[in-house]
Each structure stands twice: as C-alpha cells, then as structure tokens.
Backbone bond lengths (Angstrom), bond angles and torsions (degrees), N, CA, C in turn:
res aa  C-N    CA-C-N  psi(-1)  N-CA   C-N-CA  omega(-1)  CA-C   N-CA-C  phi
1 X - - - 1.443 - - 1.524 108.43 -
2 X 1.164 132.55 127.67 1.152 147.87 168.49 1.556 112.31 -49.64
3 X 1.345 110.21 146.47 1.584 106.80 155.57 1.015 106.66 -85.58
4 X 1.428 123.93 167.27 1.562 131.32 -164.43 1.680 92.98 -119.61
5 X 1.390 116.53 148.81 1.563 123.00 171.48 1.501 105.35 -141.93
6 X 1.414 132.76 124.98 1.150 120.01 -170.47 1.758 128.34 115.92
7 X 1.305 124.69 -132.33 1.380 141.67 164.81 1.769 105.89 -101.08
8 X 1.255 97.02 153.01 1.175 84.32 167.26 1.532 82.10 177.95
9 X 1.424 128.24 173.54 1.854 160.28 -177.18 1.483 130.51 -133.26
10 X 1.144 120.56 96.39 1.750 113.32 164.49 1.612 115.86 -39.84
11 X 0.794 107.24 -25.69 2.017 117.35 151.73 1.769 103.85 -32.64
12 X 1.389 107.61 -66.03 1.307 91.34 -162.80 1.100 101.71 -127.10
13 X 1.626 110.93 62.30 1.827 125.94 146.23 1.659 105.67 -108.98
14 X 0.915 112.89 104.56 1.662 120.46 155.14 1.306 110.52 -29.16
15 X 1.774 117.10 121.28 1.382 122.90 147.48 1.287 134.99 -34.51
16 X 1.927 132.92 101.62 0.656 154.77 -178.12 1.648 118.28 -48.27
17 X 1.255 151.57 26.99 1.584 132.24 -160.91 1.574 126.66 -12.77
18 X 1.256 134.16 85.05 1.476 104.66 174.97 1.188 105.40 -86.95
19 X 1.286 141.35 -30.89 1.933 159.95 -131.61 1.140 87.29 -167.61
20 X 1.935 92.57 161.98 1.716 110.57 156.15 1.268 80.82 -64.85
21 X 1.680 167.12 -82.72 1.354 154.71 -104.54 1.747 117.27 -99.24
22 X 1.504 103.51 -24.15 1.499 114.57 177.36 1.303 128.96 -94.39
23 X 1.063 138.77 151.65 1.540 127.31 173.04 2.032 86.22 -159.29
24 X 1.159 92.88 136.36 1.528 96.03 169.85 1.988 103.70 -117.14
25 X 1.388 113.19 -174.35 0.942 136.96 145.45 1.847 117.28 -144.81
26 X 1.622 98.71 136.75 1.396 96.99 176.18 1.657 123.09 -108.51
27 X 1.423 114.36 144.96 1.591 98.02 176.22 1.984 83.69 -125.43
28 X 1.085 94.95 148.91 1.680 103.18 163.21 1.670 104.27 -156.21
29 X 1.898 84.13 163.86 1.417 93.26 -170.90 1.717 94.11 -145.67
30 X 0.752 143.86 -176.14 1.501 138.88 -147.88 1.510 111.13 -79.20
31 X 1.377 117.22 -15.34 1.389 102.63 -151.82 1.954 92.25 -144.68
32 X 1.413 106.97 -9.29 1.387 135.98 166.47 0.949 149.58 -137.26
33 X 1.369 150.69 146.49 1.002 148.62 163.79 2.153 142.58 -122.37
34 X 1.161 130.89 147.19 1.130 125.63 -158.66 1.454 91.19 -107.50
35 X 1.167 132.20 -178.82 1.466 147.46 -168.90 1.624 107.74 172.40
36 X 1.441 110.89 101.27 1.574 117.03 169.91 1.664 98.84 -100.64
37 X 1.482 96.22 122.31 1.466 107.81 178.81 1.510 108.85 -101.50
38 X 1.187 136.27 132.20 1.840 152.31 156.64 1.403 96.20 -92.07
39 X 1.426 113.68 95.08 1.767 116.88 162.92 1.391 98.17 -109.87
40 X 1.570 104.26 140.24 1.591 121.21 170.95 1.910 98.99 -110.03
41 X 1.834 90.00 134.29 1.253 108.12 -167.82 1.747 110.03 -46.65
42 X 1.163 137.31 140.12 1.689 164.71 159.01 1.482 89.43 111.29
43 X 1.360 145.79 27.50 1.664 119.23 164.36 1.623 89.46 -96.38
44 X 1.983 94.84 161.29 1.462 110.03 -170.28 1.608 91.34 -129.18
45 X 1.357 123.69 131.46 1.382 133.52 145.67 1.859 117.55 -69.31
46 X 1.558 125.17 72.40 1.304 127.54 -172.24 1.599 100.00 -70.01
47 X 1.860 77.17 159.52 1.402 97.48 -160.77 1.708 129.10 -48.60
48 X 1.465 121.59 116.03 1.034 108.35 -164.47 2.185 109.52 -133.16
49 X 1.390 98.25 -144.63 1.849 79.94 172.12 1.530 82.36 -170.43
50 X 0.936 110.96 -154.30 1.609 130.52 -150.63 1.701 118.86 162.68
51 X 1.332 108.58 139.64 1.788 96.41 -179.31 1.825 103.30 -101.70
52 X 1.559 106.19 21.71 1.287 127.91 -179.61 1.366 112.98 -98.29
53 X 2.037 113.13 126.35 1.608 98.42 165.28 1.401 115.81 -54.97
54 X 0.884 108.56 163.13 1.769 110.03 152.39 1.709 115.46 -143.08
55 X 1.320 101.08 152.76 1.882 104.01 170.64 1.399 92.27 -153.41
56 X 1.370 99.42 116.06 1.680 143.22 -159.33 2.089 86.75 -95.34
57 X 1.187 116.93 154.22 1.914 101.48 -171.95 2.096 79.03 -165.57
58 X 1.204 102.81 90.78 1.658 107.16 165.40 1.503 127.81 -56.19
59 X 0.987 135.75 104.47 1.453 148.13 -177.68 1.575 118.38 -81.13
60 X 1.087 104.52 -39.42 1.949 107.59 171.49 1.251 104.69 -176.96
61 X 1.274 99.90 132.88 1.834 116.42 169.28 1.325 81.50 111.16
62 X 1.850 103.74 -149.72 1.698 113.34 -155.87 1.591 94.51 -163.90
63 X 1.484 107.64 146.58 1.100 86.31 160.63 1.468 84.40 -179.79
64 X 1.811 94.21 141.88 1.659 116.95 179.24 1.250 133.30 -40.56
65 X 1.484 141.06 120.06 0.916 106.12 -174.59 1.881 109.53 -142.76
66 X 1.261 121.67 153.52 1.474 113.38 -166.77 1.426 116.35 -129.39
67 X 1.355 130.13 114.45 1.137 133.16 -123.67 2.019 94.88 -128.98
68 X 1.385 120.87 89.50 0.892 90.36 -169.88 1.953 115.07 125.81
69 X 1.255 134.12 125.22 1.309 117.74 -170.19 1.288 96.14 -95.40
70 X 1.811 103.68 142.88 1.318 120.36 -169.16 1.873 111.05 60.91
71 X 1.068 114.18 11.46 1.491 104.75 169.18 1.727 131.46 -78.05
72 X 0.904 118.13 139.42 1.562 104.40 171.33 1.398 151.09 -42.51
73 X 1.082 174.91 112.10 1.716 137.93 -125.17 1.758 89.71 -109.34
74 X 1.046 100.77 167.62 1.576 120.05 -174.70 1.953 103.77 -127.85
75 X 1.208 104.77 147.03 1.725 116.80 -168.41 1.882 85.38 -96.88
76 X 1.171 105.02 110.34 1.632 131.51 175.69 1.715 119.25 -83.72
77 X 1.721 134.79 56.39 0.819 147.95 -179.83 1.766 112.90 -65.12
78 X 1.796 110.10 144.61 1.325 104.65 174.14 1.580 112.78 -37.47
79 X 1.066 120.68 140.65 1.211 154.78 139.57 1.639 106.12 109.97
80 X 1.226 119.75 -0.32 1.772 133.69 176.35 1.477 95.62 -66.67
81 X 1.385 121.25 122.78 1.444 147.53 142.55 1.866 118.06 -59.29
82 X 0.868 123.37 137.62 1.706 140.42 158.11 1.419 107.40 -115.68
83 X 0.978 115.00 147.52 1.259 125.31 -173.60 1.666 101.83 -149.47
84 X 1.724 121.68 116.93 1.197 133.39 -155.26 1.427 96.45 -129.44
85 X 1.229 107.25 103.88 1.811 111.11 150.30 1.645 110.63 -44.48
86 X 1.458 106.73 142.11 1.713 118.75 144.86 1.566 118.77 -18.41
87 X 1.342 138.15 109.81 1.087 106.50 148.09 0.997 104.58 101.16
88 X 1.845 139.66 -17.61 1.159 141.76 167.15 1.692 122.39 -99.92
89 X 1.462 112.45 128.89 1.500 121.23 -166.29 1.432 120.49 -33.66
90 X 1.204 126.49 172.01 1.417 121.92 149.83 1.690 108.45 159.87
91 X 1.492 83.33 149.50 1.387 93.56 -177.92 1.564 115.33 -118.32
92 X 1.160 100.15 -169.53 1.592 109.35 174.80 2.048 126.93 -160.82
93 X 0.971 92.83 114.47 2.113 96.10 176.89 1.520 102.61 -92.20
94 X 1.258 110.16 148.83 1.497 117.11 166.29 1.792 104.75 -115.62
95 X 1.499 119.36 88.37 1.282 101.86 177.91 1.895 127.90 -64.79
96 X 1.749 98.15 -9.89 1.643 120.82 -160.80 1.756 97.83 -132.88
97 X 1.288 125.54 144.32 1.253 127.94 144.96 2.003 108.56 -31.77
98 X 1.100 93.01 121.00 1.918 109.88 -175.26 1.379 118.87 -130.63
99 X 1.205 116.10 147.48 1.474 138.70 -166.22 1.652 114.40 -115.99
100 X 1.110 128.72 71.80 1.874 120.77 -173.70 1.315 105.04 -88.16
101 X 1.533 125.56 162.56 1.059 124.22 142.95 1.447 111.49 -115.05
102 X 1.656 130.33 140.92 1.510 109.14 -174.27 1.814 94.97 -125.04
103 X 0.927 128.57 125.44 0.829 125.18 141.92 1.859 151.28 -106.78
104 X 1.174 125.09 118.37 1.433 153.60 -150.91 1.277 118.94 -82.47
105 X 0.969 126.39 150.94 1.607 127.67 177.98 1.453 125.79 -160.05
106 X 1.189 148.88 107.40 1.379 93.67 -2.50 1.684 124.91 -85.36
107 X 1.722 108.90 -172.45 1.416 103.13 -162.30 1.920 104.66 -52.09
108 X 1.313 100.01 159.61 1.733 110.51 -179.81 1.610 104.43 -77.50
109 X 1.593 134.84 90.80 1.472 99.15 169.72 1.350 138.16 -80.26
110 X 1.053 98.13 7.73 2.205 103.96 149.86 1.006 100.90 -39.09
111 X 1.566 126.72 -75.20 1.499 138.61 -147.10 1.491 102.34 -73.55
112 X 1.502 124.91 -36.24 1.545 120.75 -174.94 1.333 91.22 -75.27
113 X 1.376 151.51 -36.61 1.373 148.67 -149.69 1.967 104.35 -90.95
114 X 1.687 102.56 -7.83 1.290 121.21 -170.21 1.613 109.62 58.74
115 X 1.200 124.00 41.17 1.411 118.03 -169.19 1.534 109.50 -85.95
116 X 1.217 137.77 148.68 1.185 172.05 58.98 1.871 87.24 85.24
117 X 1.909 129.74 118.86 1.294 87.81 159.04 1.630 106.02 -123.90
118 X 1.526 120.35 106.41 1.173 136.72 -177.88 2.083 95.35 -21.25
119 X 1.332 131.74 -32.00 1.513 108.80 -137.25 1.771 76.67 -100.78
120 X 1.445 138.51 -10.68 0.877 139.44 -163.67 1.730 113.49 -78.75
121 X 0.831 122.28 91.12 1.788 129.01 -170.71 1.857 112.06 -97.34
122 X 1.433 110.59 128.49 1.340 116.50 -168.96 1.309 93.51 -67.67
C-alpha cells in the first residue's frame, strides 16, 4: 500500500477482508495513518497491544470496549473517542453492526504489508 501525499478519498480504497465480519480500508501518510473499519455485529478484536498510539472515533452502532488489563469495558456510541497509549492492552466486542475510524501513529506496517491480524475473530 502506498503512502498517500496530497488529496486523496476512502472512495477509492478497496475493501480490505479481514473476517466474514471485518473489512477495513487504509489511508496512510508518513507519520500516520487512518483505518475505516465495517464490523458486523458478534466479531471480537481479542486482547492485544501495539507500540502504536491509537484514537479509535465510532461512527454508528456501539461497541464494548476495554481499555487497559483487568479494566472494565465501556459502551462505545457514535461519536465517543478512545484514546490508547503505546503498549497498553485492549480489546473490543461488537454487540451491533459498527463503523470505527482508528487512527495510528506512527503508520502500522502490518497493515501497509496487508498482513493477517491473528487477534481479529469473525
């Protein structure tokens, strides 16, 4: 996947497959990256980490989320932000068909390499 410089549209990024329940699209740019997620309601993002910020930004539907080992999960409604340190746990339930946007920093190259993400469950 290219970095992007310029203009550019989630229009014309091709649907990603991760699951029958996931489909991403990625945009990145050198120092960031965007991630529009299509989750269909019962897939689980298990517990995983990253040495990447992230701020996760819900668009429609809901979905659980647990921030933190041994933390409590929180009900993730359109327009609710997460905001994830480097390096700190977290998970995610989709009780509803859901809409995220995540964006990363810096970009993930798993995701530019299109790799596989084991924690991602249909």
């Amino acid at each position: 996947m290219p970095i992007l410089k310029g203009f550019g549209s989630f229009a014309d990024v091709d649907d990603e497959t991760i699951t029958d329940k996931v489909t991403r699209r990625v945009i990145s740019g050198e120092k960031g990256m965007l991630v529009w997620w299509q989750v269909k309601a019962g897939a689980h993002a298990a517990a995983h980490h990253h040495p990447h910020e992230q701020i996760a930004w819900v668009l429609s539907g809901s979905m659980e989320f647990r921030l933190g080992t041994g933390a409590a999960t929180e009900l993730c409604v359109p327009g609710d932000v997460v905001v994830i340190p480097g390096g700190v746990e977290h998970e995610a339930w989709f009780p509803e068909d859901c809409e995220v946007i995540d964006f990363f920093s810096p970009p993930r190259e798993d995701f530019l390499a299109g790799s596989a993400l084991p924690y991602m469950q249909g």
